[in-house]
N, C-alpha and C positions, 0 to 999 in steps of 0.2 A: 504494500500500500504506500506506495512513493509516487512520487511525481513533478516534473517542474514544467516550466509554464512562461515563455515569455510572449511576447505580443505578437499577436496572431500562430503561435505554436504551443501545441503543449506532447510531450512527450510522458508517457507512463509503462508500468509493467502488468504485466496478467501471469497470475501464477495457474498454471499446467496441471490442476488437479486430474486426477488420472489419468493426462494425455486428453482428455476431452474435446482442446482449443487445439491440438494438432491434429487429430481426427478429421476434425470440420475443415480446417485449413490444407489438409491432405487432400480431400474428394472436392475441393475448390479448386484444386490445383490440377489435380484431374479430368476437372471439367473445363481447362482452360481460365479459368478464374482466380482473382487472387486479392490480397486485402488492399491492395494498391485502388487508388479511387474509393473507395469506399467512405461510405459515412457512418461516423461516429457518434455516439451522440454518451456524452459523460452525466452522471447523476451523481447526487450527493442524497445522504440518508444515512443510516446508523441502525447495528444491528437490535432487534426489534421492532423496527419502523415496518408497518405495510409497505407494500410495494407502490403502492397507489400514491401513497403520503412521499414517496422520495421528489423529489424537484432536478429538472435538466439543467444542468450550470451552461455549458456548451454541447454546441454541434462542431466539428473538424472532419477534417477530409485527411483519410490515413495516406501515409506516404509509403514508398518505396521501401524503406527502412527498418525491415522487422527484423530480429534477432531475438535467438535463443539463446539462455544457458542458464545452468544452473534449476531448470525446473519454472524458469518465465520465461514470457516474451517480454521484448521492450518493442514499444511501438511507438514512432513519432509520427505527428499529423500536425496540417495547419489548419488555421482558421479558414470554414468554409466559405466567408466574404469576400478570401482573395478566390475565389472559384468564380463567385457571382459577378466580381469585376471584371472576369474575364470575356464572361458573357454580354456584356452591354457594351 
C-alpha cells in the first residue's frame, strides 16, 4: 500500500495474491491485449467500509510501465486529461 503521485502521474503497487492479477494479465496478453491504455480508476476507503461508501480520488490512463517483483506489480499511469487534450 505505497504510492506517489506527482502532477498529472501517479504510480502504485498491487500485491499478487495468488497470482490472481497475473492470471488476468496473462489471457490479456493472449488475446492481444495488455494494461497499456487502459483506464484506471483509484478509490480510497478503509477496511470495513462498504464498497459503495469508498469514493474515486482519480481516473489515469496506465502506461507502458508494469513490473514485477517480489510478489507486486508496480504500475505507473498519467492523468487521463493529458488523453483528453489530445483529443481536441
Amino acid at each position: 500500500e505505497q504510492g506517489r503521485a506527482e502532477i498529472g502521474a501517479i504510480n502504485f503497487e498491487v500485491v499478487d495474491i495468488a497470482s490472481q492479477l497475473s492470471y488476468v494479465l496473462r489471457d490479456e496478453l493472449e488475446q492481444g491485449s495488455s494494461i497499456k491504455g487502459r483506464r484506471v480508476r483509484l478509490f480510497q476507503g478503509f477496511v470495513g467500509l462498504d464498497w459503495d461508501d469508498f469514493r474515486l480520488e482519480q481516473t489515469q490512463i496506465a502506461e507502458d510501465s508494469v513490473s514485477y517483483a517480489a510478489g507486486a506489480y508496480k504500475v505507473r499511469c498519467r492523468d487521463i486529461q493529458r488523453e483528453m487534450r489530445r483529443d481536441i
